[in-house]
Backbone as XML, in Angstrom:
<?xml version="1.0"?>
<chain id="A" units="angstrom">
  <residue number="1" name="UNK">
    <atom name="N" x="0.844" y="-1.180" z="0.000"/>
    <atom name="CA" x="0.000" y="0.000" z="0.000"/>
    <atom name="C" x="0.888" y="1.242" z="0.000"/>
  </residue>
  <residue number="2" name="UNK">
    <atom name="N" x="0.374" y="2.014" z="-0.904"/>
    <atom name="CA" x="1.207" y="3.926" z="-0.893"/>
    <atom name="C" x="1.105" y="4.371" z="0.107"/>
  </residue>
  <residue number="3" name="UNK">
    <atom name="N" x="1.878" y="4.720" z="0.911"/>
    <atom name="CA" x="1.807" y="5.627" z="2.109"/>
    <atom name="C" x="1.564" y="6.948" z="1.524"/>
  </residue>
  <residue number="4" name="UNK">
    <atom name="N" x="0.991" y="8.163" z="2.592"/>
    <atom name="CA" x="0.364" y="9.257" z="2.108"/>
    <atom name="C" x="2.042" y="10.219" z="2.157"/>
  </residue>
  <residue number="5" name="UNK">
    <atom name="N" x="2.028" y="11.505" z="0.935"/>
    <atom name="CA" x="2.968" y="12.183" z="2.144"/>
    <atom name="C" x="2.636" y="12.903" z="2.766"/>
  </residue>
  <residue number="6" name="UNK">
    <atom name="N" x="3.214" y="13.490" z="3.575"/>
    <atom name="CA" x="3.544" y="14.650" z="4.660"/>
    <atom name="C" x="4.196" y="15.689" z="4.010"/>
  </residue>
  <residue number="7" name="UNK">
    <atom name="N" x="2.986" y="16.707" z="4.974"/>
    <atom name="CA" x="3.569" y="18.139" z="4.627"/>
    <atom name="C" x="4.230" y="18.698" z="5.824"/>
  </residue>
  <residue number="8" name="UNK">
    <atom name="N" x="4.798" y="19.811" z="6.119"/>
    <atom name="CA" x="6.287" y="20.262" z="7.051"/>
    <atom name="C" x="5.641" y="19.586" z="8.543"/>
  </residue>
  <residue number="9" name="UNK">
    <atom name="N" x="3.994" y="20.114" z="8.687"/>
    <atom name="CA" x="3.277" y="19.955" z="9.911"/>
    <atom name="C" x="3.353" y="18.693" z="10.351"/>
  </residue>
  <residue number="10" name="UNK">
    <atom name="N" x="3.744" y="17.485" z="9.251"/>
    <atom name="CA" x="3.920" y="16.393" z="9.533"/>
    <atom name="C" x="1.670" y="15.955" z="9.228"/>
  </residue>
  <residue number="11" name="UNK">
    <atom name="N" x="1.404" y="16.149" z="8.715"/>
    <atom name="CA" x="0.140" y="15.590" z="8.518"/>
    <atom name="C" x="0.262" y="15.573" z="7.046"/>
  </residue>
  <residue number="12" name="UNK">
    <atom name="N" x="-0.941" y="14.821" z="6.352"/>
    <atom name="CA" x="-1.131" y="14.124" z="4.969"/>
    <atom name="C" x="-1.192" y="15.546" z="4.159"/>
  </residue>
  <residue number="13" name="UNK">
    <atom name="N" x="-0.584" y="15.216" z="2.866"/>
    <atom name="CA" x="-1.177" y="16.518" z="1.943"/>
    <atom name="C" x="-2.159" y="17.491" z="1.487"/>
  </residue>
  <residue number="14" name="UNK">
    <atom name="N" x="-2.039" y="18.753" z="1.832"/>
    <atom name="CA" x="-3.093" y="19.167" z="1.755"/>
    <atom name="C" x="-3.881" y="19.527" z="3.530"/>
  </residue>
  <residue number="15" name="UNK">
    <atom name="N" x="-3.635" y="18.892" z="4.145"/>
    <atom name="CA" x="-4.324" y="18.824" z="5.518"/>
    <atom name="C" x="-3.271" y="19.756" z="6.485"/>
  </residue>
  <residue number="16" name="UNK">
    <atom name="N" x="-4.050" y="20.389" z="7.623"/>
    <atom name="CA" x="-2.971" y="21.267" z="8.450"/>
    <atom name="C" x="-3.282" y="21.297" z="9.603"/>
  </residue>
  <residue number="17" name="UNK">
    <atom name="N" x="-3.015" y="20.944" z="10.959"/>
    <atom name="CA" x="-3.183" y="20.954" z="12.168"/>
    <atom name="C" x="-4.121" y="22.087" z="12.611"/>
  </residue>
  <residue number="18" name="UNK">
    <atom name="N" x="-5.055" y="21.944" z="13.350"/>
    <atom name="CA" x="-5.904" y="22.710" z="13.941"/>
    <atom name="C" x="-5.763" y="23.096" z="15.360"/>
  </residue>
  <residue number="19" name="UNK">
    <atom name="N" x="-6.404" y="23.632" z="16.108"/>
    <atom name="CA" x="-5.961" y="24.227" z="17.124"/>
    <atom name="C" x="-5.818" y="23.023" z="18.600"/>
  </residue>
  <residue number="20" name="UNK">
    <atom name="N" x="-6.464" y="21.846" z="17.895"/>
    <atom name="CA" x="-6.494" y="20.786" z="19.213"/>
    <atom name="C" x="-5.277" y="20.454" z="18.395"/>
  </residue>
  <residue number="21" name="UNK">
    <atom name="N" x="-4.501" y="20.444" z="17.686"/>
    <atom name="CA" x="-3.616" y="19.589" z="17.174"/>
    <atom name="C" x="-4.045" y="18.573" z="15.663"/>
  </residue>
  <residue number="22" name="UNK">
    <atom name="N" x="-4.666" y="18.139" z="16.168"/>
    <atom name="CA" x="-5.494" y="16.999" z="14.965"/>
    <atom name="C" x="-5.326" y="18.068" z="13.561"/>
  </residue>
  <residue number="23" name="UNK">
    <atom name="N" x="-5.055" y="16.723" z="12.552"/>
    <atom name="CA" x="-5.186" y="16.792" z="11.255"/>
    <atom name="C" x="-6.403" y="17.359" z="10.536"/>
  </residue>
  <residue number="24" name="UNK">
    <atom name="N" x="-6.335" y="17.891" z="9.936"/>
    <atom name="CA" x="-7.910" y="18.252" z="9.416"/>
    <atom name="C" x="-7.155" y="19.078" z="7.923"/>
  </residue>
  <residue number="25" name="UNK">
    <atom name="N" x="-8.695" y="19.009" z="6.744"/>
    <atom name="CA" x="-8.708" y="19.465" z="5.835"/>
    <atom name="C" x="-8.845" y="21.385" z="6.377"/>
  </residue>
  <residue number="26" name="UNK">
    <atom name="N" x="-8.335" y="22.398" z="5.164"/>
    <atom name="CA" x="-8.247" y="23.595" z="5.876"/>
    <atom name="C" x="-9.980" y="24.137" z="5.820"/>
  </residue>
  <residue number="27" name="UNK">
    <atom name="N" x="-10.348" y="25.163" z="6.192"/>
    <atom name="CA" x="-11.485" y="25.319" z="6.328"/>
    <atom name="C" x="-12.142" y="25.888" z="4.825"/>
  </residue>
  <residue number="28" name="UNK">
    <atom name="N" x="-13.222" y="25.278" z="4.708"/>
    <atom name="CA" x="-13.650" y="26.307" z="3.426"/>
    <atom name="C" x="-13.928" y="27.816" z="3.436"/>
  </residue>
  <residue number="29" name="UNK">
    <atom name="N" x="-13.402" y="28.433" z="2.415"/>
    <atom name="CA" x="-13.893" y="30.018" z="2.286"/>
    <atom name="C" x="-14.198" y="30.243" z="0.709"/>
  </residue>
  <residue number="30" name="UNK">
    <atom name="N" x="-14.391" y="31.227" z="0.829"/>
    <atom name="CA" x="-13.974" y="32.025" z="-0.839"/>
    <atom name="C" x="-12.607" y="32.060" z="-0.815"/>
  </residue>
  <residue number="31" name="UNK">
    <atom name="N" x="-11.754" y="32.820" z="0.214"/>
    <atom name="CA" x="-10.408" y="32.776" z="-0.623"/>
    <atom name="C" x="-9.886" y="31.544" z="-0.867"/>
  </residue>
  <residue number="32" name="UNK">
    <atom name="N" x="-9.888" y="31.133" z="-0.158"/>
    <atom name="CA" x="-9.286" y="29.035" z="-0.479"/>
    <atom name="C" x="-9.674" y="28.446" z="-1.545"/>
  </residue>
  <residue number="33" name="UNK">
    <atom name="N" x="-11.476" y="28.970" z="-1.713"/>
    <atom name="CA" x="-11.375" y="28.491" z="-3.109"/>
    <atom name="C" x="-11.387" y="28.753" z="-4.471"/>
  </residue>
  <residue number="34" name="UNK">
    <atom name="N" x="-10.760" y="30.167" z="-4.316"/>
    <atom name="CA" x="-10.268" y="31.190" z="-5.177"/>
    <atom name="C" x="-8.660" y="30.976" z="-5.493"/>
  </residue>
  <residue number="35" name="UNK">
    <atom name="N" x="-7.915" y="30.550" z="-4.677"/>
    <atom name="CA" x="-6.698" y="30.206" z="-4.268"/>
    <atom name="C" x="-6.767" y="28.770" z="-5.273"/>
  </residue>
  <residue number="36" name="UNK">
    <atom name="N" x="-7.421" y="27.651" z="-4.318"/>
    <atom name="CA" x="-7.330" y="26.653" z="-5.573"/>
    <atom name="C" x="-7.805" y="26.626" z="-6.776"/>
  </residue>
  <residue number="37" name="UNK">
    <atom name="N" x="-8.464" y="27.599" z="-6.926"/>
    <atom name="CA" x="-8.820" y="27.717" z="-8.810"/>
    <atom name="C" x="-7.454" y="28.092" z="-9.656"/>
  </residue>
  <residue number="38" name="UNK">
    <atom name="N" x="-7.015" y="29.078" z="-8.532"/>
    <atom name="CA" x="-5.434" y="30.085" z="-9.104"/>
    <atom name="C" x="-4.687" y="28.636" z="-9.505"/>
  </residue>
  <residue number="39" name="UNK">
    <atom name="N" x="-4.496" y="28.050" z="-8.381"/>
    <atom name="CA" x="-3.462" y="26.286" z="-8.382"/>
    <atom name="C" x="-3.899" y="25.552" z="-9.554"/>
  </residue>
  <residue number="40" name="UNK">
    <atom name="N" x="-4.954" y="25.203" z="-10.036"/>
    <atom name="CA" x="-5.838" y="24.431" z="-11.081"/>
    <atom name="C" x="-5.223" y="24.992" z="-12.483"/>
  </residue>
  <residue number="41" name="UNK">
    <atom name="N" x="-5.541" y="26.388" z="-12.537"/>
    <atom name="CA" x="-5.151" y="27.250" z="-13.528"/>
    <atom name="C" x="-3.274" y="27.454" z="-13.738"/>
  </residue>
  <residue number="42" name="UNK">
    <atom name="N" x="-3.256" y="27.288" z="-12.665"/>
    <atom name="CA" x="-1.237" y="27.331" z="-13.079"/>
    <atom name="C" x="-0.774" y="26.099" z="-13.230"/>
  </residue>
  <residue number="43" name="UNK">
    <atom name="N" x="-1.240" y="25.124" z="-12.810"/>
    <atom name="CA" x="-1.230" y="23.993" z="-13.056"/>
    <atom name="C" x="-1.640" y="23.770" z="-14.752"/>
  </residue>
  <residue number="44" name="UNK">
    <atom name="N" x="-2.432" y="23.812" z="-15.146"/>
    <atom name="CA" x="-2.819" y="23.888" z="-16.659"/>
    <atom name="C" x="-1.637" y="24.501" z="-17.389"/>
  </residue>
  <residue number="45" name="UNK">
    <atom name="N" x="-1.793" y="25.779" z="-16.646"/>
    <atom name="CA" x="-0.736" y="26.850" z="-17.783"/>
    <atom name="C" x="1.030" y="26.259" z="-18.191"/>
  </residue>
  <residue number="46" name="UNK">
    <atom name="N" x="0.891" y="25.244" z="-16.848"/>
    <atom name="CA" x="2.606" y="24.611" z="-16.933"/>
    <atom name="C" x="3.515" y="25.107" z="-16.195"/>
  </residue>
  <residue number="47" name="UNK">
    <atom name="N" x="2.948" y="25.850" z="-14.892"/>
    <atom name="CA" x="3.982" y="26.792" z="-13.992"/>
    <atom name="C" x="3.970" y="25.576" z="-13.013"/>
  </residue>
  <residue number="48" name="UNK">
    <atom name="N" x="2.970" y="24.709" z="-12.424"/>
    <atom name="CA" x="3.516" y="24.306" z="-11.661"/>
    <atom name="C" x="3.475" y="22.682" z="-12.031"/>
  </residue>
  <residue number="49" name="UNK">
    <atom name="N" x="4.610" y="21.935" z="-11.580"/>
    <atom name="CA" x="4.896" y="20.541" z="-11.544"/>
    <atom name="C" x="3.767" y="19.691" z="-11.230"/>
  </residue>
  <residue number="50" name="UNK">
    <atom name="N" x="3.561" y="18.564" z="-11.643"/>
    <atom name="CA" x="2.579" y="17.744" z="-11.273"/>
    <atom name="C" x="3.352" y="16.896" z="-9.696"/>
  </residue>
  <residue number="51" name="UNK">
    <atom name="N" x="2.304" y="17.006" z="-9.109"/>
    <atom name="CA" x="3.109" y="16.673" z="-7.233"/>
    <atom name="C" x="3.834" y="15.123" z="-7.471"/>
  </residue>
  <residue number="52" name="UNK">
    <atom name="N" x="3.172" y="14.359" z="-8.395"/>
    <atom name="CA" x="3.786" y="12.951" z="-8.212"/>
    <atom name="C" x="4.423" y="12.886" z="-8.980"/>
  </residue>
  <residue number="53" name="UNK">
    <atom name="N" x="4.801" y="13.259" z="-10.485"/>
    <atom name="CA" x="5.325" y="13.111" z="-11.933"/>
    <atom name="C" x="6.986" y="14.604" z="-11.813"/>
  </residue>
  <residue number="54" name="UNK">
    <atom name="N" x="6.377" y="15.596" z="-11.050"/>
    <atom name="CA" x="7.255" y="16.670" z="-11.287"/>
    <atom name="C" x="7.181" y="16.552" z="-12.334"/>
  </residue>
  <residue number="55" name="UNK">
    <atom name="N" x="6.494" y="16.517" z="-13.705"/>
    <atom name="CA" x="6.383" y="17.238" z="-14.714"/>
    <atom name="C" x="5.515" y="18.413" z="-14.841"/>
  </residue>
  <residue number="56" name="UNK">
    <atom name="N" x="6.170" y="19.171" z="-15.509"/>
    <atom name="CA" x="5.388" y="20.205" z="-15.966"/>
    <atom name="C" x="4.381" y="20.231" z="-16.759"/>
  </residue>
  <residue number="57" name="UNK">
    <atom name="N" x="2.929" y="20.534" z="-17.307"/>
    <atom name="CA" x="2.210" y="20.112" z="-18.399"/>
    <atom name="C" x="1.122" y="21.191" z="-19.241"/>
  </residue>
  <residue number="58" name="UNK">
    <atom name="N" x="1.521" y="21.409" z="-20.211"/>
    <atom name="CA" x="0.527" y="22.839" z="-20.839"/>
    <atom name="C" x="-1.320" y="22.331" z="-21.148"/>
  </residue>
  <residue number="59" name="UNK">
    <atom name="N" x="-1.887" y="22.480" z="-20.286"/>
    <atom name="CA" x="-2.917" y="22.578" z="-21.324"/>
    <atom name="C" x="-4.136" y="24.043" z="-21.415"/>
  </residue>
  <residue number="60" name="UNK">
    <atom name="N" x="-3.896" y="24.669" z="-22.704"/>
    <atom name="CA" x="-4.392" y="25.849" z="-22.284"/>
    <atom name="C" x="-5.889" y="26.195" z="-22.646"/>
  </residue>
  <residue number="61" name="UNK">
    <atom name="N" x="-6.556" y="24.812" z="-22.804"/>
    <atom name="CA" x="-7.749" y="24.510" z="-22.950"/>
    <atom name="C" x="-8.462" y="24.133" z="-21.853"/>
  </residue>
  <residue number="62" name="UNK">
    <atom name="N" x="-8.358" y="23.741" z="-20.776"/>
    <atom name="CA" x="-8.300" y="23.437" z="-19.341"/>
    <atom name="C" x="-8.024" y="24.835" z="-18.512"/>
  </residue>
  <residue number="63" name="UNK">
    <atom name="N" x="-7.104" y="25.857" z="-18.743"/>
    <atom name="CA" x="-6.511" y="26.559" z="-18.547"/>
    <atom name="C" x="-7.473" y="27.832" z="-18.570"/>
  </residue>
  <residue number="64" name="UNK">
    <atom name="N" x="-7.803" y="27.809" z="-19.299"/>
    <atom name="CA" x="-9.075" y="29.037" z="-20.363"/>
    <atom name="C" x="-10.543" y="28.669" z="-19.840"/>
  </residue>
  <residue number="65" name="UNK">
    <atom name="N" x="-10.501" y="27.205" z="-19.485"/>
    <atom name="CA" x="-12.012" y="27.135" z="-18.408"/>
    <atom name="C" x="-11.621" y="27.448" z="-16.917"/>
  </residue>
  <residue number="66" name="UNK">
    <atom name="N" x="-10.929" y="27.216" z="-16.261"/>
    <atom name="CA" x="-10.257" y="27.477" z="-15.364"/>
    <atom name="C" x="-10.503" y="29.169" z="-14.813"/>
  </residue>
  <residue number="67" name="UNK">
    <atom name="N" x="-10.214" y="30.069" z="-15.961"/>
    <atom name="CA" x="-10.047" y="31.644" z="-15.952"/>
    <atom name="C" x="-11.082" y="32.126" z="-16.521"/>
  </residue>
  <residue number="68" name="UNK">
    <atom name="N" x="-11.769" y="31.336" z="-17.256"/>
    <atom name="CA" x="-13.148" y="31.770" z="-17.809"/>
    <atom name="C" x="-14.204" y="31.321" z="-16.493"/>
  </residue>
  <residue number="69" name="UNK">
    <atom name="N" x="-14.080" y="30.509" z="-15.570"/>
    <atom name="CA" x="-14.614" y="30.454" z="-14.286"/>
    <atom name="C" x="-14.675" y="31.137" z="-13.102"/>
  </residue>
  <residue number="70" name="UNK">
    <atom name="N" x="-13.126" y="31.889" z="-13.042"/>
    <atom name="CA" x="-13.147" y="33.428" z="-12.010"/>
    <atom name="C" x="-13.174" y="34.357" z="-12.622"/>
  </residue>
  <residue number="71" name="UNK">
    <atom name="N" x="-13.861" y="34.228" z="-14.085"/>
    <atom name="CA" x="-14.078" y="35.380" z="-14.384"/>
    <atom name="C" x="-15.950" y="35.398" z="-14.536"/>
  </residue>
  <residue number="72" name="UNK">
    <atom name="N" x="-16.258" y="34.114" z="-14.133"/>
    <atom name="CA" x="-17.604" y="34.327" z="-14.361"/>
    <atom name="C" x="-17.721" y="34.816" z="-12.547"/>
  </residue>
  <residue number="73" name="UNK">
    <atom name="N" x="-17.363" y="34.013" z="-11.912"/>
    <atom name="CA" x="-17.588" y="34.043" z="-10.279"/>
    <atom name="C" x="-17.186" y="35.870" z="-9.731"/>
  </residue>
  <residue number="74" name="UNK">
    <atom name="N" x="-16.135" y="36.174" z="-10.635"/>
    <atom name="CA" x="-15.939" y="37.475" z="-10.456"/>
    <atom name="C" x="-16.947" y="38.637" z="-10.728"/>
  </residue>
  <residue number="75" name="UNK">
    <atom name="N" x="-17.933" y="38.472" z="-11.771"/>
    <atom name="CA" x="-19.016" y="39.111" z="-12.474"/>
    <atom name="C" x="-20.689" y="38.724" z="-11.561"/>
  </residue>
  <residue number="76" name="UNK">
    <atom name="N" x="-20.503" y="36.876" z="-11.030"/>
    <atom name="CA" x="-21.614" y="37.160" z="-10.322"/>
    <atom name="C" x="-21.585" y="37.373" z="-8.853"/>
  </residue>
  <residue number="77" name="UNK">
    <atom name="N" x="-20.605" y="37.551" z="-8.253"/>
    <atom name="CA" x="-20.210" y="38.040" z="-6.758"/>
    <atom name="C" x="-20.313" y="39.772" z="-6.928"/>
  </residue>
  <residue number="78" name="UNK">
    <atom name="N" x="-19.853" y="40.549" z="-7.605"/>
    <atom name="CA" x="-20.274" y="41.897" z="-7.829"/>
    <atom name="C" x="-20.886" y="42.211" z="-6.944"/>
  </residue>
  <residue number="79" name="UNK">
    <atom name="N" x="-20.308" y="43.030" z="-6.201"/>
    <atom name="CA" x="-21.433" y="43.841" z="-5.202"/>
    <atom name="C" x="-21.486" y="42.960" z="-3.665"/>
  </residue>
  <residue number="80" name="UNK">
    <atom name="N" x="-20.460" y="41.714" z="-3.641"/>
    <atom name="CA" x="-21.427" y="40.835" z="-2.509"/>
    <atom name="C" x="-20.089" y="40.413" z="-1.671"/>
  </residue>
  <residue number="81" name="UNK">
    <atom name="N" x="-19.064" y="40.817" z="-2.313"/>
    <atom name="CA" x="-17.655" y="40.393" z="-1.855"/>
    <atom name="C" x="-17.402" y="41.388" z="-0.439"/>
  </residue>
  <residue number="82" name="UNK">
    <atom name="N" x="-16.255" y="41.124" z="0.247"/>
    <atom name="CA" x="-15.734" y="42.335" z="0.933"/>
    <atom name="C" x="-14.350" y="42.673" z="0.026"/>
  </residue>
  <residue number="83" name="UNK">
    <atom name="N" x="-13.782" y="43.511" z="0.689"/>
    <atom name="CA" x="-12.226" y="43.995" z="-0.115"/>
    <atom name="C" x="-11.517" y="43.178" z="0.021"/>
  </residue>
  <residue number="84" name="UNK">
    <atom name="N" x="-11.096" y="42.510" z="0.727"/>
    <atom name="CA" x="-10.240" y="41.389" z="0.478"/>
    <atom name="C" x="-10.143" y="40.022" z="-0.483"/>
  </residue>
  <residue number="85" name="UNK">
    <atom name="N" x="-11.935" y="40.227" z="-0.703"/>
    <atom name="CA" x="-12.205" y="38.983" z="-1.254"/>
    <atom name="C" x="-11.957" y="38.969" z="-2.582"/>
  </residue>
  <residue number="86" name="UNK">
    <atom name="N" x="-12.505" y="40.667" z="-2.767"/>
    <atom name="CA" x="-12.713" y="41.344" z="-3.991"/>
    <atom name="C" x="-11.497" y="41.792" z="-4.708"/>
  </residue>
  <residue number="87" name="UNK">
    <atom name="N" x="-10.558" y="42.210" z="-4.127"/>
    <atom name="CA" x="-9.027" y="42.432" z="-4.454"/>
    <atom name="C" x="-8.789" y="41.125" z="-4.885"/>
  </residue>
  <residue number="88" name="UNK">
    <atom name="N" x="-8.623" y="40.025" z="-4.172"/>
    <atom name="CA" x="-8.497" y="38.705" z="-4.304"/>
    <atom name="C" x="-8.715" y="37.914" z="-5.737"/>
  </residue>
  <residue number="89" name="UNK">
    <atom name="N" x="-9.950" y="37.726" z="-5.864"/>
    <atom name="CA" x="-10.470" y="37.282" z="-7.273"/>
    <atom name="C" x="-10.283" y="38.278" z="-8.388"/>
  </residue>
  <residue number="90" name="UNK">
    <atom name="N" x="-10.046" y="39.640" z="-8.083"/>
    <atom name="CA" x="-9.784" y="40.534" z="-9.205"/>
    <atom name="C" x="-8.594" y="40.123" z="-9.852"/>
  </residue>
  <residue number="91" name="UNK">
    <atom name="N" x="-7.500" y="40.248" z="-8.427"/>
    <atom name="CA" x="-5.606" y="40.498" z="-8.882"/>
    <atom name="C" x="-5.575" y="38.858" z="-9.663"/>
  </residue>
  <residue number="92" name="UNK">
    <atom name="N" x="-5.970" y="37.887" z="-8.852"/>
    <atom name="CA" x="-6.057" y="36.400" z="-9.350"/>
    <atom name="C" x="-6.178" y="36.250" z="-10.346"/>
  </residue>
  <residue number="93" name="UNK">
    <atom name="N" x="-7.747" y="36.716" z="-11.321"/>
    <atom name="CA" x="-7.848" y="36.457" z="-12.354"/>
    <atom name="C" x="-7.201" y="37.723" z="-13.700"/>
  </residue>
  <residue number="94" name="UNK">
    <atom name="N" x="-6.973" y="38.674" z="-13.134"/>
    <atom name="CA" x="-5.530" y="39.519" z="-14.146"/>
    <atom name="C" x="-4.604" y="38.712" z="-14.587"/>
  </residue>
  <residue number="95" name="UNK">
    <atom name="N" x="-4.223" y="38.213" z="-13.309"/>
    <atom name="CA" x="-2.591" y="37.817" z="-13.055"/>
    <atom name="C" x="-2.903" y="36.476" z="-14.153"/>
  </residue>
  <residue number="96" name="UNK">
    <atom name="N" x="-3.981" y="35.467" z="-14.133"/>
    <atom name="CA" x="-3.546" y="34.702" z="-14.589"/>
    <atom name="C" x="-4.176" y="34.822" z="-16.209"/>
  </residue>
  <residue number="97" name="UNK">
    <atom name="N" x="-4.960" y="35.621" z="-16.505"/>
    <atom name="CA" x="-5.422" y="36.215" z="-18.211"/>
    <atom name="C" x="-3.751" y="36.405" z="-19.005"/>
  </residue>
  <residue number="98" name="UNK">
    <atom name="N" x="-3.134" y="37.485" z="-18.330"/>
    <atom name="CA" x="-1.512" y="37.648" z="-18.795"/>
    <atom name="C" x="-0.986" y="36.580" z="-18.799"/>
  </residue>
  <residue number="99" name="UNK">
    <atom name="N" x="-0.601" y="35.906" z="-18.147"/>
    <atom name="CA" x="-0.005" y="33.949" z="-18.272"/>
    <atom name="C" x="-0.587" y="33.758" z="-19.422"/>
  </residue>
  <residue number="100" name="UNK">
    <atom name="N" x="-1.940" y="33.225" z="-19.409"/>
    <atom name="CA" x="-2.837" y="32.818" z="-20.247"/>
    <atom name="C" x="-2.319" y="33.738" z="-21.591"/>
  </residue>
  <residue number="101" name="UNK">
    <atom name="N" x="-2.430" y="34.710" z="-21.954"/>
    <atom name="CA" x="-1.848" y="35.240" z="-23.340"/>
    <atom name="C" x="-0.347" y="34.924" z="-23.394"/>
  </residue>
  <residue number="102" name="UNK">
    <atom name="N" x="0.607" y="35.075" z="-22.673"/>
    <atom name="CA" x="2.426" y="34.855" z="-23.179"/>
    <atom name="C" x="2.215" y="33.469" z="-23.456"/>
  </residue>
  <residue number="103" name="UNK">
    <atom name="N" x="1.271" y="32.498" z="-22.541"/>
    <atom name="CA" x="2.137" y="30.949" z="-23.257"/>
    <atom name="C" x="1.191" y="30.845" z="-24.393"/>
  </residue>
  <residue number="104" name="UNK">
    <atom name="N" x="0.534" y="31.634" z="-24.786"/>
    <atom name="CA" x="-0.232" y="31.307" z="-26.130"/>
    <atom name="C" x="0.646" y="31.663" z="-27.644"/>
  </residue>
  <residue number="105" name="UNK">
    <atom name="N" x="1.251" y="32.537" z="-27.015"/>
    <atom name="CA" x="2.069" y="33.216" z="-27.837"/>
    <atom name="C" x="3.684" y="32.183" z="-28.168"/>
  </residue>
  <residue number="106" name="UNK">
    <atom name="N" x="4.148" y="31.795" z="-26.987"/>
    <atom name="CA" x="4.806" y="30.460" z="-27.305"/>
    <atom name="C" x="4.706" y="29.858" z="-28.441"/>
  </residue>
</chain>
């Protein structure tokens, strides 16, 4: 059987000690899951390694739903966000439209 790995906290990937100690998944929010859309999307674009393969992998069709998704979530949150949230999904989905055009251009 695969053993899981460990992250620095010493618990399974992805998971982070809570205030009793215990393992646990992190809590849901908007930014977390604004954050993992960003991960999904750079992941596509080829910035980041695949965790088990360390390969890198382009797909900018995956990539383009990915950013075409905080950009819809960005249009129907309007008005409902706070500033942080709203800064958040704004700078996120800029940052990754520009990616999205240079590796097209590749």
């Amino acid at each position: 059987m695969m053993s899981e790995q460990q992250n620095e906290c010493g618990c399974p990937e992805g998971q982070a000690r809570n205030k009793r100690g215990d393992c646990v998944m992190p809590e849901v929010s908007f930014i977390s899951f604004i954050l993992s859309l960003n991960t999904t999307a750079l992941f596509h674009l080829g910035e980041i390694p695949h965790p088990e393969t360390g390969q890198k992998l382009l797909d900018l069709e995956l990539a383009r739903h990915t950013i075409d998704t905080l950009a819809m979530l960005e249009e129907k949150t309007k008005g409902n966000l706070d500033k942080e949230e709203q800064e958040l999904i704004s700078r996120v989905a800029y940052e990754l439209k520009l990616r999205f055009v240079r590796k097209r251009k590749i």
